[in-house]
C-alpha positions as CSV (number, residue, x, y, z in Angstrom):
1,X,-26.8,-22.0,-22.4
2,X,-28.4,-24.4,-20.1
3,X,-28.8,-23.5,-16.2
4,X,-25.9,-24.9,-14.1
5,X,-28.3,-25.5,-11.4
6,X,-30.4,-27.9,-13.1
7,X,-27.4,-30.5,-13.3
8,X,-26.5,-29.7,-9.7
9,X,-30.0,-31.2,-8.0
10,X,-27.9,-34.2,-6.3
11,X,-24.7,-32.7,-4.6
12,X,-27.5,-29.4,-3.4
13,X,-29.2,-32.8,-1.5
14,X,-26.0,-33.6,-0.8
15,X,-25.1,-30.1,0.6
16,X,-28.3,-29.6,2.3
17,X,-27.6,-32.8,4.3
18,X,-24.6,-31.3,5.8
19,X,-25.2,-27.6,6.2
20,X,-29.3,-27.5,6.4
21,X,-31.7,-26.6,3.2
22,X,-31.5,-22.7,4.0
23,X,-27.8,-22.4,3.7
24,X,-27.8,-24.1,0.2
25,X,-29.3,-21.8,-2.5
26,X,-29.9,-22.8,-6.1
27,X,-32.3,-19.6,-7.0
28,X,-31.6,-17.3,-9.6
29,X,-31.9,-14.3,-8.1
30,X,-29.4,-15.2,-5.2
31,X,-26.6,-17.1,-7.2
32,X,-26.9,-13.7,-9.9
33,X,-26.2,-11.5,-6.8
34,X,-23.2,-13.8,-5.4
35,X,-21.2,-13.8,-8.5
36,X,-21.2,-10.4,-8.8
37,X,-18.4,-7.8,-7.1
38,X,-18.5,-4.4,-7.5
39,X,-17.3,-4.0,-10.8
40,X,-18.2,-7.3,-12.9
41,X,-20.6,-9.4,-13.9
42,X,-19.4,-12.9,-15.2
43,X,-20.2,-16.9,-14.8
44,X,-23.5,-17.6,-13.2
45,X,-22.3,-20.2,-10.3
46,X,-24.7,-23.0,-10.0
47,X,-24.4,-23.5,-6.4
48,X,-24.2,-21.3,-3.4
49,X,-23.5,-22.7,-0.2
50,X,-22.8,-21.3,3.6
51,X,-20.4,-24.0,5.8
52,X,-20.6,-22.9,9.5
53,X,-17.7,-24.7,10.6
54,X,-14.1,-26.2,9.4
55,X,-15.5,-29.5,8.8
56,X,-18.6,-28.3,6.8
57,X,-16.0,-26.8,4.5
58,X,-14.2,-29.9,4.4
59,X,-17.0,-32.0,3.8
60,X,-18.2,-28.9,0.9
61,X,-14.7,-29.4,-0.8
62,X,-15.0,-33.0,-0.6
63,X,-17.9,-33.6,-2.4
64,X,-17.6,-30.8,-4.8
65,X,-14.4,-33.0,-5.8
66,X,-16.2,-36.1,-6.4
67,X,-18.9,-33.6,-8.0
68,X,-15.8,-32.3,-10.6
69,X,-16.9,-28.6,-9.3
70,X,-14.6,-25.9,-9.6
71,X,-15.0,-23.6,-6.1
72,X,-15.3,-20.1,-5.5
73,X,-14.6,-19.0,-2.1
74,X,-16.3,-15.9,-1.2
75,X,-15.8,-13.2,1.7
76,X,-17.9,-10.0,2.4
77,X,-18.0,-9.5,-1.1
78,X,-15.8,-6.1,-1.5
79,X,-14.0,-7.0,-4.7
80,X,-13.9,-4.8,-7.5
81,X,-11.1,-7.2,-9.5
82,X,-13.5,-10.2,-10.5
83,X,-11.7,-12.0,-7.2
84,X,-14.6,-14.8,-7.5
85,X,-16.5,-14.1,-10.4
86,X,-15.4,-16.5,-12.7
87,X,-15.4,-16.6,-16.8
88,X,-17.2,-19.3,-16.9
89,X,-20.6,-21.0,-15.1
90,X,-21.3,-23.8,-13.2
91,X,-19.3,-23.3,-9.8
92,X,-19.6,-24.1,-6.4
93,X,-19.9,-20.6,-4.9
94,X,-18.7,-21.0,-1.0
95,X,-19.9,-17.9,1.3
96,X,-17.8,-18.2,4.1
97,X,-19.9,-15.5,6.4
98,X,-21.4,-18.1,8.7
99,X,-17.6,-19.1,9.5
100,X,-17.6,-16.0,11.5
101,X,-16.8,-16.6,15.2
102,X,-14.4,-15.7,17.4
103,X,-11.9,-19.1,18.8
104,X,-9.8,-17.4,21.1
105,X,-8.5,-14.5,22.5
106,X,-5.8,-15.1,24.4
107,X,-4.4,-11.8,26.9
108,X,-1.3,-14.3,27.8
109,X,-0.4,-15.3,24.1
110,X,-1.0,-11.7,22.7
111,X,-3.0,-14.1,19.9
112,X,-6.4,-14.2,18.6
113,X,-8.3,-17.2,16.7
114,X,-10.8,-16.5,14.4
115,X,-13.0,-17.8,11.6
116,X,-12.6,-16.6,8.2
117,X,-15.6,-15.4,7.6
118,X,-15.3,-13.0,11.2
119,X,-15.6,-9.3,10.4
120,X,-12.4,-6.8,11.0
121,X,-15.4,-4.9,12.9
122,X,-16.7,-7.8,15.0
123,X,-13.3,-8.9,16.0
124,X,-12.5,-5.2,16.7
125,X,-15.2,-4.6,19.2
126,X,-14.1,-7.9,20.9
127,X,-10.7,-6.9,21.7
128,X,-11.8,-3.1,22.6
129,X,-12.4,-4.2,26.0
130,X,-9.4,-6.0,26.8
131,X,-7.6,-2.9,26.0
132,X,-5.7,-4.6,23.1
133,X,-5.9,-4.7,18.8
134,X,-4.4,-6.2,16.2
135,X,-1.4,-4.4,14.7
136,X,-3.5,-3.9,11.7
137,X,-6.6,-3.7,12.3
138,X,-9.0,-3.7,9.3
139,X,-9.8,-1.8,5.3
140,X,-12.4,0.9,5.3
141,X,-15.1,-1.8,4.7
142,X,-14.6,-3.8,7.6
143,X,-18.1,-3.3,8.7
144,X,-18.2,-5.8,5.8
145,X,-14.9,-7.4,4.6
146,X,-14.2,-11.0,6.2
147,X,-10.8,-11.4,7.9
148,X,-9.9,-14.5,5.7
149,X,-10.8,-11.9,2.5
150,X,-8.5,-10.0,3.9
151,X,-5.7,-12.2,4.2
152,X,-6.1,-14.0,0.9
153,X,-6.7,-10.8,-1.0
154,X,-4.7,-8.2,1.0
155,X,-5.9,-5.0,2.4
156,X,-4.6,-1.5,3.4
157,X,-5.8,1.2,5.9
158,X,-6.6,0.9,9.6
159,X,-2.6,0.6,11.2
160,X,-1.1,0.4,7.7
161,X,0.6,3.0,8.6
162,X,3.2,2.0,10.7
163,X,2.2,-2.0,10.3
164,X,1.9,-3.0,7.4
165,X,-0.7,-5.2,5.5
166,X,-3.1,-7.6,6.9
167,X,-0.6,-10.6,6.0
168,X,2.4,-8.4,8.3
169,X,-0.8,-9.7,11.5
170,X,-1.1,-13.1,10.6
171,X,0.7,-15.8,12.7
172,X,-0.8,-18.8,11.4
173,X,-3.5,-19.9,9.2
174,X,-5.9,-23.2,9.3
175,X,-6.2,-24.3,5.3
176,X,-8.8,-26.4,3.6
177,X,-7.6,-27.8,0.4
178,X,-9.0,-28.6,-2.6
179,X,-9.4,-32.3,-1.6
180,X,-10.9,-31.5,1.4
181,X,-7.6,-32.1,3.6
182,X,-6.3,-29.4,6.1
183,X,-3.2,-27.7,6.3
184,X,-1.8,-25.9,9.2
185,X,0.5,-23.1,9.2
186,X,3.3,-21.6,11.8
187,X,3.2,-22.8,14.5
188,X,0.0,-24.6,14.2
189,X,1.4,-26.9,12.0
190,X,3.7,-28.6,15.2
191,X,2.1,-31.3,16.6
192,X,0.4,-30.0,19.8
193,X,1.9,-26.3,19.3
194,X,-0.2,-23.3,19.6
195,X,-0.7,-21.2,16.7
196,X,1.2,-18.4,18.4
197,X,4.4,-17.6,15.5
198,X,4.8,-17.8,11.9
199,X,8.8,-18.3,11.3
200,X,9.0,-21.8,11.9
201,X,11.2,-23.1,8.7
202,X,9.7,-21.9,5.2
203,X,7.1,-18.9,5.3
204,X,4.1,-21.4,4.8
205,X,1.7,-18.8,6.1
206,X,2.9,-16.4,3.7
207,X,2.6,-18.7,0.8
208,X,-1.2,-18.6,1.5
209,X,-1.5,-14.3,1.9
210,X,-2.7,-13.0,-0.9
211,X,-3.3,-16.0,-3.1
212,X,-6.8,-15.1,-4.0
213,X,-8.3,-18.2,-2.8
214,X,-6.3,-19.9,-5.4
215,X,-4.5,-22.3,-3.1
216,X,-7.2,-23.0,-0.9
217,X,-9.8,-21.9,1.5
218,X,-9.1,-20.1,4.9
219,X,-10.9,-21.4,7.3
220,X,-9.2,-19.9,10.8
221,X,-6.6,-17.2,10.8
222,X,-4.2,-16.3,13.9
223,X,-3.6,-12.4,14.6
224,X,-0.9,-11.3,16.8
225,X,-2.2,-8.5,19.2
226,X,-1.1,-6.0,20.8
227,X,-1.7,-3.5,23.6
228,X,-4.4,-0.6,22.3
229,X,-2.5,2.7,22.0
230,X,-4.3,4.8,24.1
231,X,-4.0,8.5,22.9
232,X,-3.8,10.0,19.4
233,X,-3.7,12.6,17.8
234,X,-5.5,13.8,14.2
235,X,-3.8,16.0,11.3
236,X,-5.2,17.3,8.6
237,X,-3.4,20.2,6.0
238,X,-4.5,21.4,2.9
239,X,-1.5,20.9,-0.1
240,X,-0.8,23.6,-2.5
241,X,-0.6,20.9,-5.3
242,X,-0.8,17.5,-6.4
243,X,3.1,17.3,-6.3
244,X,3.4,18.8,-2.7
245,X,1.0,16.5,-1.4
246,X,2.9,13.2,-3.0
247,X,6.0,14.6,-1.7
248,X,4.8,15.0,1.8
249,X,2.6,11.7,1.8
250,X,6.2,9.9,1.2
251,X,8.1,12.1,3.6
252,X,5.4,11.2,6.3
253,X,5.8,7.2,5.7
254,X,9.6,7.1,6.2
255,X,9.2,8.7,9.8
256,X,7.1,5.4,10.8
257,X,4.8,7.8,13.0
258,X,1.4,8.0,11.4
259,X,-0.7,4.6,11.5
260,X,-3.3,6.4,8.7
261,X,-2.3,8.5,5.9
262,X,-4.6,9.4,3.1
263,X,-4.5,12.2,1.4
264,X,-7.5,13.3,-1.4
265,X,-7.2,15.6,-4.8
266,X,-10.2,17.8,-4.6
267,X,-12.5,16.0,-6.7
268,X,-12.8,12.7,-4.1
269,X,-12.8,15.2,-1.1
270,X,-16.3,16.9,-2.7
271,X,-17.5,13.8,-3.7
272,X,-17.1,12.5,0.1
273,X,-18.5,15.1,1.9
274,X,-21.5,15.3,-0.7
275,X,-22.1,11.7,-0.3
276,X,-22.6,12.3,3.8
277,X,-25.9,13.1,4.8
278,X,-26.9,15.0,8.1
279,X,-27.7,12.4,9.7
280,X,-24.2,10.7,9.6
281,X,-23.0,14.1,10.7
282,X,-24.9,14.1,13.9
283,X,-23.5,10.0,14.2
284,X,-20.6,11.2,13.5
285,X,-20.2,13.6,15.9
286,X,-21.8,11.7,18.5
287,X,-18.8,9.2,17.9
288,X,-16.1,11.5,18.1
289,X,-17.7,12.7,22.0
290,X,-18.2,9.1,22.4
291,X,-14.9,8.6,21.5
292,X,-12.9,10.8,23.5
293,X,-11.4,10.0,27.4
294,X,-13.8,12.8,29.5
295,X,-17.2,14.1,28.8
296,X,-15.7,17.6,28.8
297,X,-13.0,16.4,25.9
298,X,-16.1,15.4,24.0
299,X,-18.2,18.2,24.3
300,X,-15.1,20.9,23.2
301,X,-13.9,18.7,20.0
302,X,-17.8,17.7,19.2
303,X,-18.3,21.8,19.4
304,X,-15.2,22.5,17.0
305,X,-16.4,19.8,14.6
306,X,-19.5,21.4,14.5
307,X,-18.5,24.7,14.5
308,X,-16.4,23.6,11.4
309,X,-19.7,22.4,9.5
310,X,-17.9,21.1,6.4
311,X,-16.8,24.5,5.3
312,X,-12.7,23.9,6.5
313,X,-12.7,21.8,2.9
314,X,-14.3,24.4,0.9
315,X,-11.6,26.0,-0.6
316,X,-8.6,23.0,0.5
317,X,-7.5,21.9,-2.9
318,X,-5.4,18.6,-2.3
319,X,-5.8,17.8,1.3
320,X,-3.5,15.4,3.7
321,X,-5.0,13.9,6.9
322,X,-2.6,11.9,9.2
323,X,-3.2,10.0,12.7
324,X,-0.4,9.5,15.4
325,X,-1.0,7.2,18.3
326,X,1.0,5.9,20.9
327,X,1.0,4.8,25.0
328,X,1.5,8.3,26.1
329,X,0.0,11.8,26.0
330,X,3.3,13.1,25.4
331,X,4.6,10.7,22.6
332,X,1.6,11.4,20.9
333,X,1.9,15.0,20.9
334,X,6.0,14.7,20.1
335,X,5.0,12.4,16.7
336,X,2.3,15.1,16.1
337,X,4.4,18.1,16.1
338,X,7.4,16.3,13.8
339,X,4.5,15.2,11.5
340,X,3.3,18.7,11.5
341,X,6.7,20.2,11.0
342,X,7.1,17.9,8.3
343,X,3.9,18.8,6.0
344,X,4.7,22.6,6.7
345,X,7.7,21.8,5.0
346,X,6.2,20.9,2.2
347,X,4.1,23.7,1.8
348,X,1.0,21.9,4.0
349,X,-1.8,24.4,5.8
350,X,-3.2,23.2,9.0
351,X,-6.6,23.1,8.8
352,X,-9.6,21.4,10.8
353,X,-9.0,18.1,11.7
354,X,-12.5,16.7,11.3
355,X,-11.7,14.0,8.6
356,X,-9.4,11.9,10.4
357,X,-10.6,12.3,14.2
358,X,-14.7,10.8,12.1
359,X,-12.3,8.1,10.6
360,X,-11.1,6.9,14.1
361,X,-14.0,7.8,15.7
362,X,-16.5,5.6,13.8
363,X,-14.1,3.5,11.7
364,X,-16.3,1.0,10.3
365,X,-19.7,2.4,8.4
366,X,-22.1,1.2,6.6
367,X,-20.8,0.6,3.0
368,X,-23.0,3.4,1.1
369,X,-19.9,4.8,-0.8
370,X,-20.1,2.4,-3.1
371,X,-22.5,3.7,-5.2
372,X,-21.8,7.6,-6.5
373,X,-24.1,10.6,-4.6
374,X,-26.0,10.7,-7.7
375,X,-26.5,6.9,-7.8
376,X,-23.3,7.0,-10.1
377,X,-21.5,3.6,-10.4
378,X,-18.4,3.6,-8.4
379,X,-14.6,1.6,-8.8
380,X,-11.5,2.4,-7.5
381,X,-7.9,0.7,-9.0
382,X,-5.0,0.9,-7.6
383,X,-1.0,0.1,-7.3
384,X,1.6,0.5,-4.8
385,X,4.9,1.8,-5.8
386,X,8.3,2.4,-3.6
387,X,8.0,5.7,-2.2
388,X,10.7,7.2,-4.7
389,X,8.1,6.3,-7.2
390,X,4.9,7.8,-6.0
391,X,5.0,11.1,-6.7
392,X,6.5,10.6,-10.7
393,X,3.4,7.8,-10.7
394,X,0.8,10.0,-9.3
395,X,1.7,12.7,-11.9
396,X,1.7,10.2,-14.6
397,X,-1.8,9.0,-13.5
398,X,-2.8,12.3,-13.3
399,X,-1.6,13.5,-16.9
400,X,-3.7,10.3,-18.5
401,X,-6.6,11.6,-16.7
402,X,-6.3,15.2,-18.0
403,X,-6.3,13.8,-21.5
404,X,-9.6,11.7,-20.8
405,X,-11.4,14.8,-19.1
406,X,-13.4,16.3,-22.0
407,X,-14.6,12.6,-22.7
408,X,-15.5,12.6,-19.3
409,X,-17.3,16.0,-18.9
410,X,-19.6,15.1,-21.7
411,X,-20.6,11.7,-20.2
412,X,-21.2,13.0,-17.0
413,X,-18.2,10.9,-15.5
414,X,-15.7,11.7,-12.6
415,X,-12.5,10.5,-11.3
416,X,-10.5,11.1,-8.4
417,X,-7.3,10.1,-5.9
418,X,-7.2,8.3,-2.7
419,X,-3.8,7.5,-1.8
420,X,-2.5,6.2,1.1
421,X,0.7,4.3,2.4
422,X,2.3,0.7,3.9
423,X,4.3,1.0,6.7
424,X,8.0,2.5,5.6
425,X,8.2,1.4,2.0
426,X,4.5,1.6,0.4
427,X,3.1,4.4,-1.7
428,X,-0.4,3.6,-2.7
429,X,-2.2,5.2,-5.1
430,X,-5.8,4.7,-6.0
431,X,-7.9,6.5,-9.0
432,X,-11.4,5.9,-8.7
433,X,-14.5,6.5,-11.3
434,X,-17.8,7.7,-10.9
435,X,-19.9,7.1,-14.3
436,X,-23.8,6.9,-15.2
437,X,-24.8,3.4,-15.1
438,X,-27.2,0.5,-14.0
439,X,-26.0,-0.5,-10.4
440,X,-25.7,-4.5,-10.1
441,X,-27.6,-6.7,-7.2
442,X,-25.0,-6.5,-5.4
443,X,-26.0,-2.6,-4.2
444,X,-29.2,-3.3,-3.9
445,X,-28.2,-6.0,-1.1
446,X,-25.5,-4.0,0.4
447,X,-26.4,0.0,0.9
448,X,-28.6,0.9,3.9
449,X,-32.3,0.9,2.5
450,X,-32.7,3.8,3.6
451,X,-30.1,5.5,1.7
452,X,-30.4,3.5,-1.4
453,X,-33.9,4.6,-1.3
454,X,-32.7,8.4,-2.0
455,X,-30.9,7.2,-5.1
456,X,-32.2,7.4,-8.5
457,X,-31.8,3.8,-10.7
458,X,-29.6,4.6,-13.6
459,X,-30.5,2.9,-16.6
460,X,-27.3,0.9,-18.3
461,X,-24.8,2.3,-19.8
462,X,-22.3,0.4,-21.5
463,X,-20.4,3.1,-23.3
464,X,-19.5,4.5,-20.1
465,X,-18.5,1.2,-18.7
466,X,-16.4,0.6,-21.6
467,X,-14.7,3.8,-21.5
468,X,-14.2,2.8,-17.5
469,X,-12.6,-0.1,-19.0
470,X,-10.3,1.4,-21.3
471,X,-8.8,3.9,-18.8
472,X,-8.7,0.9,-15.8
473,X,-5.8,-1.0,-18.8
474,X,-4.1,2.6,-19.1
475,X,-4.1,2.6,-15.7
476,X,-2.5,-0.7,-15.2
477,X,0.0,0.2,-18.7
478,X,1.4,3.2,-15.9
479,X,2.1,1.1,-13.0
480,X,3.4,-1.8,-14.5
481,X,6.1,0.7,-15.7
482,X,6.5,1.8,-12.8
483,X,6.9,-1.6,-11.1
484,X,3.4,-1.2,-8.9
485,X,2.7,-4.3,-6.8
486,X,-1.2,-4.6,-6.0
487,X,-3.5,-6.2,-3.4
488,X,-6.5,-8.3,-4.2
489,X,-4.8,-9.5,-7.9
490,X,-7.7,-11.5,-8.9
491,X,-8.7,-11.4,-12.8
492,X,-7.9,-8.0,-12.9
493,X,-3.9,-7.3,-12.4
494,X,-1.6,-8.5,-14.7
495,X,0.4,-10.8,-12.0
496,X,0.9,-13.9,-14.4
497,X,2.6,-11.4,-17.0
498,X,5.0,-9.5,-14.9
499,X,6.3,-12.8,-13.2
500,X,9.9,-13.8,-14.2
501,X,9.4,-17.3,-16.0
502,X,11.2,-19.1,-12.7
503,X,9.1,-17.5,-10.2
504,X,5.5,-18.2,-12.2
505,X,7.5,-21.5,-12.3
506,X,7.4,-22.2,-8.8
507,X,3.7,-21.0,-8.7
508,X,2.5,-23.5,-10.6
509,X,4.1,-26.2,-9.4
510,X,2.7,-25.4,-5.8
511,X,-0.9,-24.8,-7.8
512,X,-0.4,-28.1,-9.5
513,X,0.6,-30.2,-6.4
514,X,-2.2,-28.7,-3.8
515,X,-4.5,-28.3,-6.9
516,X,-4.0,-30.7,-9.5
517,X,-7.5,-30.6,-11.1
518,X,-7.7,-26.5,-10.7
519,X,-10.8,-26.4,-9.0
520,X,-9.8,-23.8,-6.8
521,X,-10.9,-20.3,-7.9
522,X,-9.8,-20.7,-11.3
523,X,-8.4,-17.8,-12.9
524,X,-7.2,-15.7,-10.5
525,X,-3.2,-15.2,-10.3
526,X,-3.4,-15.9,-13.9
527,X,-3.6,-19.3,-13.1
């Protein structure tokens, strides 16, 4: 097949123009490493280019129109569902990480303004100060992950708990269309209004929440804010069982307490602690001291954390960890004893609470976990199911993997659990593999150096990824029957095929009218 980027020399002048020669690449090496994610490999795009501004995008979208280009749009990079690599080559790859400041924060308006391609982390730090947050306030990756990747592909963790998904933040949204024209949602769409609500007549912002990029291109997103809760408290119980721990991870959502709940089998819980090295033990226990409201607080839970080492998960088995928080010392410590009353009911052991006082303490980190401890390819999948559902899910799940197991032992392969929950009404489950395999460019530019450096290079394996494959579509046979729902749809999730014909309907008519070519990251949605 002939290179894409040969027959895109006159729109890359065109795009160097606008955005400057160093923010337009046509090399090999850095298109191969853009249209990868995680987990797959596909079309080569021809293009890559970095806007810096609203009307650089506009401008992009406007001559990748009159160019006949299909467009990728492009965040931190953290999908593992094909969410921009496409089937086929050619495409006008749009990095939207130079789009990354920071508008307005506005203390009166309990509203912040960013850029799409702004960091959960960045934006994070910015409102520490202030003494205020966004109700949800970032994935695991948000060192990372763009806040416009979050709102188009969905995400769960930091606040999810009590808040809600990334789209349950959102106010408003500033849109650039396929033609280059921009849309305004909420509020921002009345003339001379402030971006400040979202209900407003039809759900417009919604509409735009987890469409993959498929309607457009973020360019700004509106968070509401609110105050920082300033205590909390951290949980963490060992589970007798796998059905204990499901039980109690549901029980736990429907109090609306905890603003993190995750809860690990025993194979992820190894896996993570052998994966940390000293030296993010001594970061991380300089963060928890760091973290904590007197120096004398810091030294006594930095000395229990330490005294603790890593053996409190030796022998844990399944293992729940849970965070309260709240404007009070003794609202905190009320949520904390019901949440700990709760677990004991369901057959939980207290045990150190190192896990989830790291996790608030040093939130973001760099995004080593993505490759095994042994330099083992990593992917997680995952569904969310109505509470009633998780724990007949999770066992389910967990029965397929017990008949893949000896297949797995001999290749060397691994799987375990994270599973977490959405406000009062989510039950998230994700199974993740660890296999033997070649790891992609896209490691190689995102690990710390010096960490990748300790990792051996794999040489492919494609029986492995294909058995990875297999078990992923078993996966997704379980919780479609159990009516899952699931963030970050891309290629991967079968969203086209579960839809009833009126509401896929409706879909594609809103594709066809703001899309009518579809340019706009085709593929995903099923579209």
């Amino acid at each position: 097949m002939a290179d894409p980027a040969r027959h895109n020399d006159h729109i890359a002048d065109q795009l160097a123009a606008l955005v400057g020669a160093e923010h337009v690449h046509s090399d090999e090496a850095t298109r191969h490493v853009m249209s990868e994610d995680i987990f797959a490999q596909g079309g080569l795009a021809g293009l890559v280019v970095a806007p810096a501004t609203r009307d650089q995008l506009s401008a992009v979208l406007k001559m990748a129109r009159a160019a006949g280009l299909a467009i990728l749009p492009r965040g931190g990079g953290m999908s593992y569902t094909k969410g921009y690599v496409a089937e086929t080559s050619g495409a006008l790859l749009i990095d939207t990480r130079r789009m990354d400041k920071i508008i307005t924060i506005s203390p009166e308006d309990m509203i912040a303004t960013v850029e799409a391609g702004c960091t959960w982390a960045s934006l994070h730090a910015a409102l520490a100060p202030l003494g205020l947050r966004t109700p949800f306030w970032g994935p695991l990756s948000g060192i990372s992950s763009t806040i416009g990747g979050g709102v188009s592909q969905l995400n769960a963790f930091f606040g999810a708990g009590i808040w809600g998904t990334t789209s349950d933040s959102v106010t408003a949204l500033t849109i650039v269309l396929a033609d280059g024209s921009v849309l305004r949602t909420g509020t921002a769409g009345t003339i001379g209004a402030s971006p400040f609500f979202k209900h407003y007549g039809p759900d417009l912002t919604g509409l735009f929440c987890g469409d993959c990029g498929a309607l457009g291109v973020k360019a700004e997103v509106t968070l509401r804010l609110i105050p920082a809760p300033t205590h909390e408290a951290h949980l963490s119980f060992s589970m007798p069982d796998l059905a204990q721990t499901a039980a109690a991870t549901a029980a736990v959502a429907r109090t609306n307490l905890a603003s993190e709940v995750c809860a690990f089998d025993p194979n992820l819980a190894r896996i993570r602690l052998r994966r940390a090295s000293l030296l993010q033990d001594v970061k991380t226990l300089a963060a928890v001291i760091g973290a904590q409201k007197n120096v004398l607080d810091g030294v006594k839970q930095g000395a229990r954390m330490a005294l603790a080492g890593r053996g409190f998960m030796d022998d844990a088995g399944y293992t729940l960890h849970l965070i309260t928080e709240g404007a009070s010392k003794a609202q905190v410590e009320a949520a904390a004893d019901q949440l700990r009353h709760l677990v004991k009911s369901h057959g939980g052991r207290e045990i150190e609470n190192t896990i989830p006082k790291a996790m608030r303490a040093a939130p973001f980190t760099p995004l080593n976990n993505i490759l095994g401890p042994d330099g083992e390819r990593w992917v997680p999948i995952h569904g969310i199911v109505a509470l009633s559902q998780g724990p007949a899910c999770w066992q389910a799940l967990d029965a397929l993997f017990a008949s893949y197991q000896q297949a797995f032992d001999q290749r060397g392969m691994t799987s375990g659990y994270l599973v977490t929950t959405l406000a009062t009404n989510g039950f998230l489950i994700e199974p993740v593999f660890f296999w033997p395999d070649a790891r992609f460019g896209l490691h190689e530019t995102t690990l710390e150096p010096s960490y990748l450096a300790k990792l051996p290079k794999l040489p492919a394996n494609p029986d492995n990824a294909a058995l990875v494959d297999e078990v992923r579509e078993k996966i997704l046979d379980i919780f479609q029957h159990f009516g899952a729902a699931h963030f970050q749809i891309g290629r991967t999730y079968r969203y086209a095929a579960t839809r009833a014909p009126e509401t896929m309907g409706l879909l594609k008519a809103i594709k066809a009218y703001l899309d009518p070519e579809n340019r706009m990251n085709p593929g995903v949605l099923g579209l």
